[in-house]
C-alpha positions in Angstrom: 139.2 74.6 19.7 137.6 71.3 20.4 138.1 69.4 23.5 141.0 66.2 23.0 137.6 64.3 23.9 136.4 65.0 20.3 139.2 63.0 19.2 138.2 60.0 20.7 134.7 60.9 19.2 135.3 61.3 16.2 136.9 58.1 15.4 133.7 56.2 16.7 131.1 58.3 14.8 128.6 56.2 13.0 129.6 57.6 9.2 125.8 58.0 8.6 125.4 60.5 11.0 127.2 63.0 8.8 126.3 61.6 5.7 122.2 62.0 6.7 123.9 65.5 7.3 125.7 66.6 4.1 122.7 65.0 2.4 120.5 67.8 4.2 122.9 70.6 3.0 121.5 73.1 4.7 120.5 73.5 8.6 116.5 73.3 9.5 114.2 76.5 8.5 113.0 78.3 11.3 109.8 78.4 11.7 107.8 81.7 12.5 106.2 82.1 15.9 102.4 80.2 14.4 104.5 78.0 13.5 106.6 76.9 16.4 103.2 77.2 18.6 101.1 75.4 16.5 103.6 72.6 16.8 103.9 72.8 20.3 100.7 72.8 21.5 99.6 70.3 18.2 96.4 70.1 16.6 92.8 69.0 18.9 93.1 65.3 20.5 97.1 65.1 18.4 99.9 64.2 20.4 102.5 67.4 20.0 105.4 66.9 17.9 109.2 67.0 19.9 111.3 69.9 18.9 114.2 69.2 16.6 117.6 68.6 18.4 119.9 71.0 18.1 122.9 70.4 15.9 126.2 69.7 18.2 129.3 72.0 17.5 130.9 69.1 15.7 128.1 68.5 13.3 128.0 72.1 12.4 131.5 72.2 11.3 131.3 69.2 9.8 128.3 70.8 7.5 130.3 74.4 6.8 133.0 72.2 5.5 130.7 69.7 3.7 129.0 72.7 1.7 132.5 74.5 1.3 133.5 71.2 -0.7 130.6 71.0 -2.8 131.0 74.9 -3.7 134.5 74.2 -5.3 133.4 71.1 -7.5 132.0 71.7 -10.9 130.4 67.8 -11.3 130.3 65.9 -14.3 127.6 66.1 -16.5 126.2 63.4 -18.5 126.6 63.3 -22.3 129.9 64.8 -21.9 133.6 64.0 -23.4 136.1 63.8 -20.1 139.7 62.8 -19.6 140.1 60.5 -16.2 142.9 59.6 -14.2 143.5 56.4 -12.8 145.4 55.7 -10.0 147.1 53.5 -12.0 148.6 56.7 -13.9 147.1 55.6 -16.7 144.8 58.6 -18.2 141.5 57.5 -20.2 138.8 59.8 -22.5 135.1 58.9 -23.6 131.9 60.3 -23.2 130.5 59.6 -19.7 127.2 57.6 -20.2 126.2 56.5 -16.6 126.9 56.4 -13.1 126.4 53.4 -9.9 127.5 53.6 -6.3 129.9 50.7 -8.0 131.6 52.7 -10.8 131.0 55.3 -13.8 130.8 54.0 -17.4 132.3 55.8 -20.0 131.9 55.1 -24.4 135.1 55.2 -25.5 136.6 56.6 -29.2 136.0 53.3 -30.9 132.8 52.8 -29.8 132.7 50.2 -26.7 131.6 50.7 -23.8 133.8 50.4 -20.1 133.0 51.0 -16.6 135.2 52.1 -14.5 135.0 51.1 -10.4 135.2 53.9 -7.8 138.6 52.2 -6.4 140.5 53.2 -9.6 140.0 56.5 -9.4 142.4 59.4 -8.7 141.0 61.9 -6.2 140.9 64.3 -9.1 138.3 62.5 -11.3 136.5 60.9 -8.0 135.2 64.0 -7.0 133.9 65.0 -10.2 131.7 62.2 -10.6 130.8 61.7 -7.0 131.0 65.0 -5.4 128.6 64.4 -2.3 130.5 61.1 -1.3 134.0 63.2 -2.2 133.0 66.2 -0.3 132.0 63.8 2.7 135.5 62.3 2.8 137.0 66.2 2.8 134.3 67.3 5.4 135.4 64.6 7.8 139.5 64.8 6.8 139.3 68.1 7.7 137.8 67.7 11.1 139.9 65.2 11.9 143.2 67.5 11.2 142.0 69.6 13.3 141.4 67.2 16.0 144.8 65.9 15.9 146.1 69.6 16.0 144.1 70.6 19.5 145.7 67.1 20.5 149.3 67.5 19.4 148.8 71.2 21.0 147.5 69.8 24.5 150.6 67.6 24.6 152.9 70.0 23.8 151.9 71.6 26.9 152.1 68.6 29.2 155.2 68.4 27.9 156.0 71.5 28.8 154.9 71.1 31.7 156.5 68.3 32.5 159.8 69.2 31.8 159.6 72.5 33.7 158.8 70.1 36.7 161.8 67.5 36.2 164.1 71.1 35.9 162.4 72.4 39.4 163.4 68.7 40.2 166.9 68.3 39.1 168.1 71.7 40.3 167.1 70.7 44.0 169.5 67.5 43.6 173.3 67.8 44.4 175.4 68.4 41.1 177.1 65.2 39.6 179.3 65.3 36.8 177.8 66.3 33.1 177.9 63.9 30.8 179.3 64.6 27.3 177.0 66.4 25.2 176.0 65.0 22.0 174.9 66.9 19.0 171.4 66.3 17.8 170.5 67.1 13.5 167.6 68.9 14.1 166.9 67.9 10.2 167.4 64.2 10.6 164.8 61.1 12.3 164.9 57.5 12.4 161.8 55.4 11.3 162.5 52.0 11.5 164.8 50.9 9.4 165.3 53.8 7.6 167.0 57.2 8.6 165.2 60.7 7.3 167.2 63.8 6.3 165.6 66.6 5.4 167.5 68.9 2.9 166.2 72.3 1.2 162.4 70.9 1.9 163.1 67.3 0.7 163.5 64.2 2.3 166.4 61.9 1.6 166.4 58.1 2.8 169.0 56.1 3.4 168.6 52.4 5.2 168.1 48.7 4.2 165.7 49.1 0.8 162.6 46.5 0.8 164.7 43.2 -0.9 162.8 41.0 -2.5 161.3 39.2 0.5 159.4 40.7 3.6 161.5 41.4 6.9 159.0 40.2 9.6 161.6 41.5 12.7 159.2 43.1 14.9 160.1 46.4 16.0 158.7 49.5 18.5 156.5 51.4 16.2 158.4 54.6 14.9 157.3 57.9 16.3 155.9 59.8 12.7 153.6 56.7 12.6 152.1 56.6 16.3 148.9 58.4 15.4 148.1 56.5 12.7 148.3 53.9 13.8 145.8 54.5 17.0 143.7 55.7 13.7 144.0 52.2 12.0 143.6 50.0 15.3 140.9 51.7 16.1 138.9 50.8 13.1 140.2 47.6 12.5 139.1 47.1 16.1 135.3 48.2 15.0 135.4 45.6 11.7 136.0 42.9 14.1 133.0 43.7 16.2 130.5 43.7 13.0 132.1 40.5 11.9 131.5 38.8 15.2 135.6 37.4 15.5 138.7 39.4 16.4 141.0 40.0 12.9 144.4 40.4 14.9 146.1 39.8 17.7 148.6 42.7 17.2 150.1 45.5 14.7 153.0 47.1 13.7 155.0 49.0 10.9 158.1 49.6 9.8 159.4 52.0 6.7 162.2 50.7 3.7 163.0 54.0 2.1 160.1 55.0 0.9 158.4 51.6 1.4 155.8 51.7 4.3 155.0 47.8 5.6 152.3 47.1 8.4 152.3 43.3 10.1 149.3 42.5 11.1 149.1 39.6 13.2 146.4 37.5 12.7 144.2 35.8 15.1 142.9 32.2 14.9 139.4 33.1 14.2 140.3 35.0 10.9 143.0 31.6 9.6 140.1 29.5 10.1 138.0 31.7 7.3 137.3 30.0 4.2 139.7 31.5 1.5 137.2 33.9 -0.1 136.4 35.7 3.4 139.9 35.9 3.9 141.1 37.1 0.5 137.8 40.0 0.7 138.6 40.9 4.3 142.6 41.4 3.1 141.3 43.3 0.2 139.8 45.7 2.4 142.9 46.3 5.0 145.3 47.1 2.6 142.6 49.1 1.2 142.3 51.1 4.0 146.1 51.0 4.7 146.6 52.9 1.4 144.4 55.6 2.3 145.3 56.3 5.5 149.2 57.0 4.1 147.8 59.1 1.9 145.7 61.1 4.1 148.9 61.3 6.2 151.2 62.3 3.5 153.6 59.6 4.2 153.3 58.0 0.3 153.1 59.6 -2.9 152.0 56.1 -4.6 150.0 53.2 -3.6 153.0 51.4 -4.6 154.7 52.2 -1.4 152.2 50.5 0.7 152.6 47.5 2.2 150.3 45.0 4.2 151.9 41.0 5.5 149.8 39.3 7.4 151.4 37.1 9.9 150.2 33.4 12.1 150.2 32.7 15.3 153.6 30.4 14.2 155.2 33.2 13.0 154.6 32.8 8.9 153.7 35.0 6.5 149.7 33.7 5.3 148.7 36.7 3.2 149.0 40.4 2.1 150.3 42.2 -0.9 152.4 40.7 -3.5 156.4 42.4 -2.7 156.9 42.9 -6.7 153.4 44.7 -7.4 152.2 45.9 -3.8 150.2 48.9 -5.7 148.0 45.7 -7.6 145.3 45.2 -5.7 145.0 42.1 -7.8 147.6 40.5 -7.0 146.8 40.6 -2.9 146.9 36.9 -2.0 146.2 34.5 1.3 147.2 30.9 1.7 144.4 28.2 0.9 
């Protein structure tokens, strides 16, 4: 089990750390006993090389899991005829013809030619055609499940902990009257506006639906959300610091049915932006938004994720279009 630490490390991890690691795939040869000497001691009038560092426990695991992934992908092979899925659902066929960190292009059955960018495709087909960077993303998921799990654990105990002391507690207090009891649905949960049943495995909604206009009300950030959210703040919190300007001033998320909406307030620095910046930087917050629901199994679609950016004043300035949320071309800001 990893320490809760890790948890706190692993969010600030520079991502080319692992990646100079998956690209390795294998841990450093040991050298025989010449070897290792000959280094050490280094050749006449040479300064002696330093030993390698040792790999950390983190880095290990994140390699064992790196070369697990790459073990269970058969990757696409030049030349050859290959059905893709889009996130869009729509489903595509032609001879793949080339590959760029940007997208993979593909001859199609009449003869022309069309690339396809890394951003419209399914996890299925992604992995195929980029198997290091997929295996990467599944490496680092993983660890970070696990993470959360030594977390949640550790605070189930406090918890417990806790509530053993307040019993110790209340039982040295004079008895008062009990209150009534209420009955608790072990099956059901609010989040935000939307109450959660769960039925025979499935989960049934019932609340306010989305409308056709965004409700900005700002409300306490619902419990199934919490750790995501720490997720997302932290790296939005990192993108401001490479851009040199805070984004936001604040966060915060509600659900409408199966719609999932995050507010992000936005700070003077980013409203200032010319419109290009501030259309890109959107781009890549909903972006990120979508993925993280995902990872979290809270959406089956990119449709259900929602991102409204918010002034200083109050307005809405920007975010995803309320009738296509799942286009990312239709994600807009005010001039």
């Amino acid at each position: 089990m990893f320490r809760c630490m890790d948890l706190f490390l692993i969010t600030l991890l520079v991502p080319s750390s692992f990646s100079a690691l998956a690209n390795s795939q294998a841990l450093p040869k040991k050298q025989d006993f010449s070897e290792r000497f000959f280094v050490a001691q280094g050749a006449p009038g040479e300064k002696a090389e330093e030993p390698e560092k040792e790999l950390t426990p983190l880095q290990k695991k994140f390699l064992d899991y790196y070369n697990e992934e790459m073990k269970a992908i058969k990757p696409a092979s030049l030349n050859q005829t290959y059905t893709v899925n889009l996130k869009d659902g729509k489903k595509i066929q032609g001879r793949y013809i080339a590959k760029s960190s940007a997208g993979v292009t593909f001859e199609m059955l009449d003869g022309s030619t069309k690339r396809f960018n890394t951003s419209q495709l399914k996890a299925d087909s992604y992995k195929i055609f980029y198997p290091k960077e997929y295996a990467k993303l599944r490496a680092k998921w993983r660890i970070k499940k696990e993470l959360l799990a030594d977390k949640q654990e550790e605070l189930a105990a406090k918890k417990q902990e806790d509530d053993k002391k307040l019993a110790e507690d209340m039982a040295n207090q004079p008895k008062k009257e009990e209150p009534k009891k209420t009955v608790n649905n072990p099956n059901q949960f609010k989040s935000g506006s939307t109450t959660i049943t769960i039925k025979g495995g499935r989960k049934y909604y019932s609340g306010p639906s989305l409308g056709s206009k965004y409700d900005t009300t700002k409300i306490k950030i619902p419990e199934e959300f919490k750790t995501l959210m720490v997720e997302y703040a932290t790296w939005i919190h990192k993108r401001s610091k490479y851009a040199g300007a805070p984004i936001t001033s604040g966060l915060y998320v509600n659900r409408f049915m199966k719609d999932i909406v995050l507010y992000i307030e936005v700070s003077r620095a980013f409203s200032v932006q010319n419109k290009a910046i501030r259309i890109s930087t959107t781009e890549g917050l909903w972006k990120k938004w979508e993925k993280d629901l995902t990872d979290f199994n809270l959406i089956r679609s990119s449709k259900n994720a929602h991102l409204v950016l918010i002034d200083e004043k109050g307005r809405i300035v920007g975010g995803t279009n309320i009738r296509y949320p799942g286009n990312f071309d239709k994600i807009w800001v005010i001039p």
